[in-house]
Every structure is written in structure tokens, then in C-alpha cells.
C-alpha positions as semicolon CSV with decimal commas, in nm:
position;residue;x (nm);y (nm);z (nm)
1;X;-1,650;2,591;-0,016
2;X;-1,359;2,473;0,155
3;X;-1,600;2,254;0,372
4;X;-1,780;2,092;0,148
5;X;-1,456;1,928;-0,018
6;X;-1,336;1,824;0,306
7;X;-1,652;1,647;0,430
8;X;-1,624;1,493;0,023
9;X;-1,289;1,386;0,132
10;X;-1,386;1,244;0,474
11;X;-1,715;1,052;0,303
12;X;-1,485;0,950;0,024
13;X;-1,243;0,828;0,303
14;X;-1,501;0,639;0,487
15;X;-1,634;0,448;0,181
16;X;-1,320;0,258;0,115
17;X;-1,414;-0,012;0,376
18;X;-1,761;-0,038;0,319
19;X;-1,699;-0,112;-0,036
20;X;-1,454;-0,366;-0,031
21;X;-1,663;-0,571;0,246
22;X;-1,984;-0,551;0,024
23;X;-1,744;-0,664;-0,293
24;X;-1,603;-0,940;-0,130
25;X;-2,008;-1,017;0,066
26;X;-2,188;-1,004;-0,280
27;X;-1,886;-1,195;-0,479
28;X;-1,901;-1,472;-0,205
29;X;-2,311;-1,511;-0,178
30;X;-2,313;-1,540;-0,576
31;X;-2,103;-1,789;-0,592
32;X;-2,268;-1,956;-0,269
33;X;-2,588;-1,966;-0,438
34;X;-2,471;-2,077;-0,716
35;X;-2,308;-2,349;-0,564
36;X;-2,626;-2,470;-0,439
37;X;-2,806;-2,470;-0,775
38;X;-2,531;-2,603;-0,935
39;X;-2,397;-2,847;-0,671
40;X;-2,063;-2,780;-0,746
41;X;-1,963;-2,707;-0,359
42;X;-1,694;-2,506;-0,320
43;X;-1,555;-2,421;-0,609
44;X;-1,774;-2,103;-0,709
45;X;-1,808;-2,000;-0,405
46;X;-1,415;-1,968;-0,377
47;X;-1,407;-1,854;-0,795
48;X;-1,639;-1,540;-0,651
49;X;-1,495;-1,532;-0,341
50;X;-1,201;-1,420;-0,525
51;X;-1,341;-1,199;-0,761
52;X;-1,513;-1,000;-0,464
53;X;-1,150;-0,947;-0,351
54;X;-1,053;-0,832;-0,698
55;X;-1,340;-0,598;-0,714
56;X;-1,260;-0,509;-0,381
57;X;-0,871;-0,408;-0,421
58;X;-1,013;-0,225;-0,745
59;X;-1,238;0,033;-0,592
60;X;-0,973;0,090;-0,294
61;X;-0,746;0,187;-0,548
62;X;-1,023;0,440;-0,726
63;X;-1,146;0,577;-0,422
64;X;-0,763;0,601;-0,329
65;X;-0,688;0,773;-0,641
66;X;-0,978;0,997;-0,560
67;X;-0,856;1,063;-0,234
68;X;-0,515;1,175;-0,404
69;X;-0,659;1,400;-0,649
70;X;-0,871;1,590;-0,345
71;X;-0,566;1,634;-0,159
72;X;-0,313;1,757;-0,494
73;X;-0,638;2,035;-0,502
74;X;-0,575;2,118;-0,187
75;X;-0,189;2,212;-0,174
76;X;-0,241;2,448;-0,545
């Protein structure tokens, strides 16, 4: 049992950088398509750009809060 949790925490753990790449990747390819249909270079690509980072910093803090929670289990 104990195993399980700790390969959840070390998966958990790992997923914090791959998610706030891909936020900030599929913010900034929305907004660089979109840029290109609507010819307003580089405004939405930076406006998405952005919001990838926001998304980004958001799910750190979740999967940080996760990460929290797993270890406050631990110590009880």
C-alpha cells in the first residue's frame, strides 16, 4: 500500500513540468494560429502566450497542493 502512494507521489511529482510546458506550448500555438487567420501578428500570440503561463503557474500550484496533501498523509 505504502508503494503505491509513493510511486502516486513520484508520478504526481514528475507531472509538474510536463504540464506547465504543454500550457504554455498549446496557449502560444493558439494564439499563433490565430494570428495568422486573423493577421493581427503578435498580439495573440503574446495574449495566449500569457495565458499558457497562467494556466501553467495554476496547475503547479494544484499538483503542488497535491503533493502537500500526500506528504501531511504520510507523517499521521
Amino acid at each position: 500500500m505504502k508503494d503505491k502512494k509513493q510511486i502516486r507521489y513520484w508520478l504526481n511529482a514528475g507531472s509538474i513540468g510536463i504540464s506547465f510546458v504543454s500550457a504554455i506550448a498549446i496557449g502560444t500555438l493558439i494564439g499563433y494560429y490565430l494570428d495568422r487567420y486573423f493577421d493581427t501578428k503578435p498580439y495573440l500570440t503574446l495574449f495566449f502566450m500569457v495565458m499558457g503561463i497562467a494556466a501553467g503557474f495554476k496547475n503547479m500550484i494544484y499538483f503542488i497542493k497535491r503533493t502537500d496533501a500526500y506528504q501531511d498523509d504520510e507523517k499521521k
